[in-house]
N, C-alpha and C positions, 0 to 999 in steps of 0.2 A: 963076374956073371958069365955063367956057361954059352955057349951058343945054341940056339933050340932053331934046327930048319923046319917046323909046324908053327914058329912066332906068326903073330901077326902086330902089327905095326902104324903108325898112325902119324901124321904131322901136327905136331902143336900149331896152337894156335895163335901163337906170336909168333908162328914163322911164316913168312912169303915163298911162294915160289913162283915164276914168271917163265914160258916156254919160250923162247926165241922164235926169230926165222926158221934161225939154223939149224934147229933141235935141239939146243942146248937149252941148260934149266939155270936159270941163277935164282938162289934161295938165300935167303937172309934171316936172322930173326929181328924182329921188331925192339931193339935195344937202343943205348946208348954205343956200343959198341963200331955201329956203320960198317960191319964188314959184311962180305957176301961169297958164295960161293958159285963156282960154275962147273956145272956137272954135264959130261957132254959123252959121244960114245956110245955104249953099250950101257954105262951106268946110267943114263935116261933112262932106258929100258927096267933097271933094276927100281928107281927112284916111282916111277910113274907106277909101276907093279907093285910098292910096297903102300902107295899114299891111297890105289885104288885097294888096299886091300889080301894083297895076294901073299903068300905066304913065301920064303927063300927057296922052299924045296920045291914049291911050284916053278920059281922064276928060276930056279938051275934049271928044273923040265924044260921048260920053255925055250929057257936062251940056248942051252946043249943042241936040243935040236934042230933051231933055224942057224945056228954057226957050225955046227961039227965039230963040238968041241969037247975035249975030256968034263965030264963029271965032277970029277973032285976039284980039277983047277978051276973051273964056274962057281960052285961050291968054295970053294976056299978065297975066293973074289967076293963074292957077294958077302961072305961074313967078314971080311976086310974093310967092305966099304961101309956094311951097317954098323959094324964098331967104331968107326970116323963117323956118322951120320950122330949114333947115339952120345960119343965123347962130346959132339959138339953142340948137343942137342937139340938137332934137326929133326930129329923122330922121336916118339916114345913107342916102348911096347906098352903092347894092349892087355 
């Protein structure tokens, strides 16, 4: 599957997600499985922007400008970790 930064995105609904203290996210799905993930960083920022809706090319916008940070490496970040989100099926596209 290609990468599309206008996707938009959605969490299943056998999956959890739960915000910490800390800011960190741990998301699970609802299986036999019991395993869990902890998403912390920058990638909250990407996770909470994908579940609210927001599209990749938005969340580079966004994240580029509050860090100062190259474009394409944001971009090439974000479609790294929605490819790990989707392998594991944390998300679907919409």
């Amino acid at each position: 599957m290609s990468f599309n930064p206008d996707s938009v995105y959605k969490k299943p609904e056998d999956v959890v997600a739960r915000a910490n203290q800390d800011g960190t996210f741990v998301v699970m799905k609802m299986d036999d499985s019991n395993i869990f993930f902890k998403i912390e960083g920058v990638s909250t920022l990407v996770w909470k922007g994908l579940i609210e809706g927001q599209t990749p090319k938005k969340l580079s916008d966004s994240i580029t400008k509050e860090y100062n940070v190259s474009i394409d490496q944001v971009t090439k970040d974000i479609e790294e970790f929605i490819g790990k989100l989707l392998e594991k099926d944390l998300i679907q596209k919409v």
